[in-house]
Structures are given as structure tokens and as C-alpha cells.
C-alpha positions in Angstrom: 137.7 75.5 206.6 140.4 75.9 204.3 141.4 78.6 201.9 141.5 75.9 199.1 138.0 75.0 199.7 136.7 78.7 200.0 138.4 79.2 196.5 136.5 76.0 194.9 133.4 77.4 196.2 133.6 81.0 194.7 134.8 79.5 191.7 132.1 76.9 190.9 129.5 80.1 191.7 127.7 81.1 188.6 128.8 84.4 187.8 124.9 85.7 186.3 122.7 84.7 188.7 120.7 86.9 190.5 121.5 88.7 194.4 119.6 87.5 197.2 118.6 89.4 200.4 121.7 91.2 200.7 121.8 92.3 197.7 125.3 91.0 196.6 126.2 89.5 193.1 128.1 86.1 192.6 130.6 88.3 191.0 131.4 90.2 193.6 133.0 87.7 195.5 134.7 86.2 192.6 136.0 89.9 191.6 137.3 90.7 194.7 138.0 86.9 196.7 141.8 88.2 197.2 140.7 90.8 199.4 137.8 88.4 201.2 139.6 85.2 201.6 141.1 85.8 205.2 137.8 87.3 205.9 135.6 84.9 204.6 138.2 81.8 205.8 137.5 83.7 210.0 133.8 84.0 209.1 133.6 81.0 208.0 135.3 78.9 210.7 133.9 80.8 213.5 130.1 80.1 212.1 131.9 76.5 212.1 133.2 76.3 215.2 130.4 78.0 216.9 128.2 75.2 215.0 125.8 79.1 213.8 124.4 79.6 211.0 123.4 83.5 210.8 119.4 83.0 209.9 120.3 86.2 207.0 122.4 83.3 204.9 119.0 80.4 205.3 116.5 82.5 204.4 115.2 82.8 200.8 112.8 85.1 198.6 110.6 83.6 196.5 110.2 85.2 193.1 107.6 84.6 189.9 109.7 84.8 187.0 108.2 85.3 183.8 108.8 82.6 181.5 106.7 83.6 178.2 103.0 84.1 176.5 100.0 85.5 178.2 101.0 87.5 181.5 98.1 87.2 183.1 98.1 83.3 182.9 99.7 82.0 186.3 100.7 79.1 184.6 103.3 81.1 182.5 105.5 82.0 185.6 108.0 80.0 187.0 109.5 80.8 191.0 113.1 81.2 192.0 114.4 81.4 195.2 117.1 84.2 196.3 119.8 83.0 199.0 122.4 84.9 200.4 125.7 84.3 198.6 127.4 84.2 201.9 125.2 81.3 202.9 125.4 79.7 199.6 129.2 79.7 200.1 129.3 78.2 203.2 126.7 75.9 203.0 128.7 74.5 199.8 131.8 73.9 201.6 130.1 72.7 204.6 
């Protein structure tokens, strides 16, 4: 896994979207990718190598997000899944 393709990754993240799991915001990563990208590029290769995917980046939280009218009415709410920005990185370059 190159540098290159750890770059195109962070960059096509979208920048508002919501933390998963770990609690750790798109932007992040894109804010500080000089300081991650020889971390991310040995974490990365060693999941790659090892043929590992840490379970933290599969797993997802289900949320109800409200979309409008009546609160009460189940139909109003729409679900969203929360993954690890880690996993969704790797998983894209993969």
C-alpha cells in the first residue's frame, strides 16, 4: 500500500460526516494526514500483509436519525451506520 493511494483515500473522505466507534472525525485525518501517512502507510501494510482486519475497523453502530414530522412515528427516522474511519480507509484502498 502506497502513500499515493492512502492520500486518494483521505482525500475522497467526506469531511462532515459523522465519527464512528472510535470517536474520530473524517477531518482529522485529512487535517493532520502529514503527520499519519508513515503511520497509516505501516498500519496499513502490516494489516495487509498479515491478511487482518482489526474487528474495531468492521464493526458498525446503527443509528435512527431523525428525518422530519411527528417524532413519535417510526416511519419518520431513517438509520445510519457508524464505521471506524481507520477501516473505512483501508477498506477503500483495499
Amino acid at each position: 500500500i502506497s502513500e499515493d493511494e492512502i492520500l486518494d483515500s483521505v482525500k475522497n473522505l467526506k469531511a462532515g460526516k459523522a465519527p464512528g466507534m472510535d470517536n474520530l472525525l473524517p477531518y482529522f485525518f485529512q487535517e493532520s494526514i502529514s503527520i499519519l501517512l508513515p503511520y497509516l502507510k505501516m498500519l496499513f501494510n502490516k494489516c495487509f500483509m498479515l491478511g487482518v482486519i482489526p474487528k474495531q475497523w468492521t464493526v458498525g453502530v446503527i443509528q435512527p436519525l431523525f428525518k422530519s414530522g411527528n417524532k413519535d412515528d417510526v416511519g419518520k427516522y431513517r438509520s445510519i451506520t457508524l464505521l471506524s474511519v481507520f477501516g473505512k480507509l483501508f477498506l477503500a484502498i483495499l
